[in-house]
N, CA, C and O atoms as CSV, one atom per row, in Angstrom:
chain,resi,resn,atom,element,x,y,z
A,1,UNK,N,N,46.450,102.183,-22.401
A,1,UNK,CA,C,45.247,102.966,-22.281
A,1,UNK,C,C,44.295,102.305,-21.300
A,1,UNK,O,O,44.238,101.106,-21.029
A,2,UNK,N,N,43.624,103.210,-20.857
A,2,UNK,CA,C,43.014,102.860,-19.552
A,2,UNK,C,C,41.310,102.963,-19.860
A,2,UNK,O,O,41.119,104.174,-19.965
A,3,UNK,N,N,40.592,102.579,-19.965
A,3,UNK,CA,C,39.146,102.785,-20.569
A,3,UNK,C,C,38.556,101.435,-20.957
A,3,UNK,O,O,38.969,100.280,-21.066
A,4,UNK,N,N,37.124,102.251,-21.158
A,4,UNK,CA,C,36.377,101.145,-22.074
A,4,UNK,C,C,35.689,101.723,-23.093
A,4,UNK,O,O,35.665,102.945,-23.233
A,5,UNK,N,N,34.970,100.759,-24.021
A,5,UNK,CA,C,33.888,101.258,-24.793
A,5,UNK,C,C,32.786,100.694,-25.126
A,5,UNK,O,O,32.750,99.464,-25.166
A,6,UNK,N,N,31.458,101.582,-25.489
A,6,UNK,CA,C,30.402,101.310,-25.359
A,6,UNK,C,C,29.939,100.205,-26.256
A,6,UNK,O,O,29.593,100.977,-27.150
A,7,UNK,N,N,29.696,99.214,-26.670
A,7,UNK,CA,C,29.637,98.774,-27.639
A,7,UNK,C,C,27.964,97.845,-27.751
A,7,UNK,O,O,27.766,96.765,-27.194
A,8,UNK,N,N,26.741,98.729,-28.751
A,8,UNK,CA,C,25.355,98.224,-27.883
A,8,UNK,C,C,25.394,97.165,-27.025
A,8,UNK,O,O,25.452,95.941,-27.143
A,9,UNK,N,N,25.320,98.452,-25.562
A,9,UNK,CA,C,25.280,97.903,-24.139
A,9,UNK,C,C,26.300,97.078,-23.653
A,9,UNK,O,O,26.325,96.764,-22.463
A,10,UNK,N,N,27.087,96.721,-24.396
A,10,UNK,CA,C,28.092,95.950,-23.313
A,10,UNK,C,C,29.506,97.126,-23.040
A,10,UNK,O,O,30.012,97.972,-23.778
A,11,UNK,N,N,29.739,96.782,-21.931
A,11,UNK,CA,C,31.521,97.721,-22.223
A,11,UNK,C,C,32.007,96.847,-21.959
A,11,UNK,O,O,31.719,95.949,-21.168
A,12,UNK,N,N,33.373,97.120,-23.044
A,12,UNK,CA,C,34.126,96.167,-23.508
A,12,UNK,C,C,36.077,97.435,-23.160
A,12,UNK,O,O,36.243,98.648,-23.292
A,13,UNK,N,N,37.015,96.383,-22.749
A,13,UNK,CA,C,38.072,97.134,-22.429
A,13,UNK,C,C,38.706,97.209,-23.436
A,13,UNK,O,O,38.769,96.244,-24.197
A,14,UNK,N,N,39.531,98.742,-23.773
A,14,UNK,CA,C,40.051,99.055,-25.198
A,14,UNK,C,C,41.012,98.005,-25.400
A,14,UNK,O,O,41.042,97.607,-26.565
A,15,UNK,N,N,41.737,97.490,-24.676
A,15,UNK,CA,C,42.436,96.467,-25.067
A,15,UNK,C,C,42.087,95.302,-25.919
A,15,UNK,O,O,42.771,94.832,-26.829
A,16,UNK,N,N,40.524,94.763,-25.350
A,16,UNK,CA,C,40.108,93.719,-26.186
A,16,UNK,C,C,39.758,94.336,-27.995
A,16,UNK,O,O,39.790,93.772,-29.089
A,17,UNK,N,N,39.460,95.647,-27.575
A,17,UNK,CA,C,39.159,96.263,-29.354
A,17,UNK,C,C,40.777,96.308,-30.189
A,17,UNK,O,O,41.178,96.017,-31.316
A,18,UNK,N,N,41.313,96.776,-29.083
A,18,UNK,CA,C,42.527,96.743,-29.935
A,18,UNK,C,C,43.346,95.276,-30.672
A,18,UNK,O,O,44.050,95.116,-31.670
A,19,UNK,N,N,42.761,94.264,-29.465
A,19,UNK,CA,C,43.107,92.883,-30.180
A,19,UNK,C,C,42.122,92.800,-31.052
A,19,UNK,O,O,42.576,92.572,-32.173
A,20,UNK,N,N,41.259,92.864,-31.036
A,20,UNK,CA,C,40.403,92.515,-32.084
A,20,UNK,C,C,40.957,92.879,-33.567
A,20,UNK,O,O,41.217,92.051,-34.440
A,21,UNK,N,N,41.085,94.292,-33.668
A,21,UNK,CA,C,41.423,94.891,-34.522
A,21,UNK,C,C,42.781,94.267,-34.798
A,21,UNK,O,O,42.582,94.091,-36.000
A,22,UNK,N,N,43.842,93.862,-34.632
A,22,UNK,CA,C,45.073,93.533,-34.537
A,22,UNK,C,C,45.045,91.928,-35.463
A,22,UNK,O,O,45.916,91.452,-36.191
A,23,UNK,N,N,43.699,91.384,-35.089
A,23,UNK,CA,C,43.658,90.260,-35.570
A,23,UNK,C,C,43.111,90.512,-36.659
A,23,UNK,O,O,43.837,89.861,-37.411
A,24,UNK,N,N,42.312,91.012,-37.336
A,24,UNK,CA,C,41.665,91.306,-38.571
A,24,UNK,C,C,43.071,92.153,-39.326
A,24,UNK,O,O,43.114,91.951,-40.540
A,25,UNK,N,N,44.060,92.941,-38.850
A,25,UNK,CA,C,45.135,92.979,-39.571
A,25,UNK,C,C,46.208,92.337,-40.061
A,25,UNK,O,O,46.981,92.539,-40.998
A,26,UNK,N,N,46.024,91.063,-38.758
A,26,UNK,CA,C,46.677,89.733,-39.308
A,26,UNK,C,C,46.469,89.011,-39.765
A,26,UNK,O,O,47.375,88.210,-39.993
A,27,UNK,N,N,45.216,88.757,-40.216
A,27,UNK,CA,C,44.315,87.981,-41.210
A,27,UNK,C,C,44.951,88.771,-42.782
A,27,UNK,O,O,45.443,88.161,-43.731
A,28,UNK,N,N,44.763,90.175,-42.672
A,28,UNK,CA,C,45.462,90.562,-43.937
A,28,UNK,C,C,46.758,90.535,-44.302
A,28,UNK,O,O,47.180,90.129,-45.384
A,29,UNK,N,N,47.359,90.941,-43.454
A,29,UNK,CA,C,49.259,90.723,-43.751
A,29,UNK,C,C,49.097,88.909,-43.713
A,29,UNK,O,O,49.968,88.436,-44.445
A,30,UNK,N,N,48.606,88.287,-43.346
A,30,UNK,CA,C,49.131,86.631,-43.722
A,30,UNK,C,C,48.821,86.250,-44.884
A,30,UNK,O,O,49.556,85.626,-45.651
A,31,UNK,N,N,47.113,86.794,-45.191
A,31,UNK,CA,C,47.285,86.652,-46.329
A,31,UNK,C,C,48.176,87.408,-47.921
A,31,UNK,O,O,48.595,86.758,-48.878
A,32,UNK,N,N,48.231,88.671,-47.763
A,32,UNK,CA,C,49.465,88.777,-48.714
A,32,UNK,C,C,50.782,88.383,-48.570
A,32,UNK,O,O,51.648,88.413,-49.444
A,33,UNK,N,N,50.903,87.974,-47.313
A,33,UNK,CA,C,52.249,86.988,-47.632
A,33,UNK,C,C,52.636,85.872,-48.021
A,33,UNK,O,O,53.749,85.524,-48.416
A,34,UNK,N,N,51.340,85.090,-47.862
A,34,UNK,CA,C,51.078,83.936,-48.265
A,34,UNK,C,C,50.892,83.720,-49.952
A,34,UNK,O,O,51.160,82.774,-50.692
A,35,UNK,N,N,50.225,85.247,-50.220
A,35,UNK,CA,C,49.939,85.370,-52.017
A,35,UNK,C,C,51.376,85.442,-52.682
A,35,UNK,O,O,51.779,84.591,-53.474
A,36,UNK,N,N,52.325,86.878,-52.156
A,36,UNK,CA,C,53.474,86.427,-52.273
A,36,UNK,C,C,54.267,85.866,-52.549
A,36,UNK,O,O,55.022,86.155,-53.478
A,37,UNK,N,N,54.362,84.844,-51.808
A,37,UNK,CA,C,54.961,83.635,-51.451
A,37,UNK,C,C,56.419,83.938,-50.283
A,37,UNK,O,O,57.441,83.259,-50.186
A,38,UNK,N,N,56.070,85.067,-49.591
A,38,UNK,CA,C,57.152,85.918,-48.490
A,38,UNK,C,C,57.427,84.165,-47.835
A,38,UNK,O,O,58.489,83.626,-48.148
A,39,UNK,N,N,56.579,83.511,-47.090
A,39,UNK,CA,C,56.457,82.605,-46.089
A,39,UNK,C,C,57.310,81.671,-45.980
A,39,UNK,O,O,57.664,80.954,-45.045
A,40,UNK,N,N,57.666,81.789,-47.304
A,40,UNK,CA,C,58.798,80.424,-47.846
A,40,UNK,C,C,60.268,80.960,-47.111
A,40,UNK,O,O,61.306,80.306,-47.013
A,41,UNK,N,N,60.006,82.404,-46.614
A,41,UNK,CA,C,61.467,82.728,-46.029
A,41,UNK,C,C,61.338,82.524,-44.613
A,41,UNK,O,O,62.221,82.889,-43.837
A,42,UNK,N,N,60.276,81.958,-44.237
A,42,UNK,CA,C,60.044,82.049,-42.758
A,42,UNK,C,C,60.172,80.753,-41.709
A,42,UNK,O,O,59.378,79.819,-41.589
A,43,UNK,N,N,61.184,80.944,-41.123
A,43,UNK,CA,C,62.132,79.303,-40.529
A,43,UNK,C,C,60.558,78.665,-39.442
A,43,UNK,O,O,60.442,77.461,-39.214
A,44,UNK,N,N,59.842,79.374,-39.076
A,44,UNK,CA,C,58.726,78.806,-38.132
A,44,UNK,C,C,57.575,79.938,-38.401
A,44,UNK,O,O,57.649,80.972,-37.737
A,45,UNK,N,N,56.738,79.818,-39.148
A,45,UNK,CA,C,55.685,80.348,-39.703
A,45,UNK,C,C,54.526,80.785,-38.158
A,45,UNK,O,O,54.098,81.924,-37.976
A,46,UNK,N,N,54.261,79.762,-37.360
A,46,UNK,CA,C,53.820,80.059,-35.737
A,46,UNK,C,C,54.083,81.087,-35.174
A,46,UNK,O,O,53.159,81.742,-34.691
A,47,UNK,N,N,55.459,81.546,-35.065
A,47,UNK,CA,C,56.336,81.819,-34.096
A,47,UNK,C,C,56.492,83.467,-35.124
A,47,UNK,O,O,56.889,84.548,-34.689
A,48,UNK,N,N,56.010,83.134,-36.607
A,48,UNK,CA,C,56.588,84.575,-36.964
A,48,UNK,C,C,54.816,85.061,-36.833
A,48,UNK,O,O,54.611,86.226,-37.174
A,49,UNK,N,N,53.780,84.388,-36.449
A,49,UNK,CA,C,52.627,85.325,-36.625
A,49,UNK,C,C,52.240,85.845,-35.514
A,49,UNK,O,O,51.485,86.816,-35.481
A,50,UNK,N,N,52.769,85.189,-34.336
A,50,UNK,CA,C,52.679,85.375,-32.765
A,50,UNK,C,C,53.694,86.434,-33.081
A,50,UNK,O,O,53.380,87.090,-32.088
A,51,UNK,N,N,54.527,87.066,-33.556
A,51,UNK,CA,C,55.530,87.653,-33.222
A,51,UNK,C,C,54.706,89.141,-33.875
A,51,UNK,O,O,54.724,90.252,-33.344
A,52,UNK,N,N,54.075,88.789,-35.052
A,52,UNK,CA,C,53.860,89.992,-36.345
A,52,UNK,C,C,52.727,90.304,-35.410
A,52,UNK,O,O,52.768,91.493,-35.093
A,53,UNK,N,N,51.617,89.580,-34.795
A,53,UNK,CA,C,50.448,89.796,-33.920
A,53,UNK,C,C,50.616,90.869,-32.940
A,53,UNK,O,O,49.954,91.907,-32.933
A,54,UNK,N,N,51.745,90.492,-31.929
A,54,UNK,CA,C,52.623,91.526,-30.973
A,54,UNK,C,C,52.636,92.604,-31.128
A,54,UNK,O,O,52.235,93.476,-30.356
A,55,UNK,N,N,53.456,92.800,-32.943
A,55,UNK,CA,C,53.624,94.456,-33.139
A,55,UNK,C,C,52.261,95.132,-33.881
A,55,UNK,O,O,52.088,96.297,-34.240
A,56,UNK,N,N,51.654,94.345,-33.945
A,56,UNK,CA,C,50.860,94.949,-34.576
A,56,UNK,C,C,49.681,95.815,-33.364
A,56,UNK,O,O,49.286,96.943,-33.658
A,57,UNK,N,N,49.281,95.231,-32.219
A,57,UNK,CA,C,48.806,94.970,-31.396
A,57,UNK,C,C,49.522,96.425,-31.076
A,57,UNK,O,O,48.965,97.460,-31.443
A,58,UNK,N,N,50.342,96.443,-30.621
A,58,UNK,CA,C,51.601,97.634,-30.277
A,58,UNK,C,C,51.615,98.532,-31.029
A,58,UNK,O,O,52.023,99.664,-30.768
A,59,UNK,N,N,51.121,98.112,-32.181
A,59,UNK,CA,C,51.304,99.721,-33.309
A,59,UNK,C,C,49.884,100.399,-33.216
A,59,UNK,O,O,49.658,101.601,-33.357
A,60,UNK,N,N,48.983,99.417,-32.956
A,60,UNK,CA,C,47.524,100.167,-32.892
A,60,UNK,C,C,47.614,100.876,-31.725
A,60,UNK,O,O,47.254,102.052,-31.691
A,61,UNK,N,N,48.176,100.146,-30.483
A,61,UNK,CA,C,47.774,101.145,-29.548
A,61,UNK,C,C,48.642,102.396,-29.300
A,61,UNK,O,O,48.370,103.200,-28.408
A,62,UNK,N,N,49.602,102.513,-30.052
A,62,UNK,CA,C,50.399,103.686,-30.124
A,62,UNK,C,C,49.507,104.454,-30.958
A,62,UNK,O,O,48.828,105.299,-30.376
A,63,UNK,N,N,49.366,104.323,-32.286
A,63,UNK,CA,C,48.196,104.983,-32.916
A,63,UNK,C,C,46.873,106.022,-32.109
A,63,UNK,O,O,46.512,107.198,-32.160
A,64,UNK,N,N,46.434,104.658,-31.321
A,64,UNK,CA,C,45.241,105.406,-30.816
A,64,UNK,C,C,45.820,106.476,-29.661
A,64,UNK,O,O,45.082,107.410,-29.351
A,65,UNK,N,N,46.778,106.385,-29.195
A,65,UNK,CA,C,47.234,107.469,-28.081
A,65,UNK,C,C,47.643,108.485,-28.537
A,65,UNK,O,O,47.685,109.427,-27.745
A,66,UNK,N,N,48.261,108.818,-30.422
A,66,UNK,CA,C,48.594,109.364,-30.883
A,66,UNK,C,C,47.373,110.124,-31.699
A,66,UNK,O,O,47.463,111.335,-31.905
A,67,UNK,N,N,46.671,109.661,-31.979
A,67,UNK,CA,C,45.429,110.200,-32.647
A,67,UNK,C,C,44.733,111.109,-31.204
A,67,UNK,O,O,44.149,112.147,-31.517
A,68,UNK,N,N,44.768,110.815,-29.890
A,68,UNK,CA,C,44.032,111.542,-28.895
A,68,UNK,C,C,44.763,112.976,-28.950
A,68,UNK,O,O,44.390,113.887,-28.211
């Protein structure tokens, strides 16, 4: 997506909202996995949140192109 948004007075590129947002969803999926106890299956815990970050990042912005 190609744009920005208004955000009081600054514009900001949808990309950075979409990370934003991406990270406040990974704050939640880590933590219920962590409540869980999912993590204990996870050979490099780094490498799987950089990875879960990615799609998530990817699922929002499919979302928002899909919601237009």
């Amino acid at each position: 997506m190609i744009g920005e948004a208004h955000v009081y007075g600054l514009y900001l590129p949808w990309l950075m909202l979409l990370c934003g947002g991406a990270l406040g969803a990974l704050w939640g999926v880590r933590r219920v996995l962590a409540a869980t106890g999912l993590y204990r299956w996870v050979w490099h815990p780094a490498l799987f949140d950089l990875a879960l970050y990615a799609l998530l990042v990817w699922a929002l912005s499919r979302l928002t192109v899909l919601m237009q």
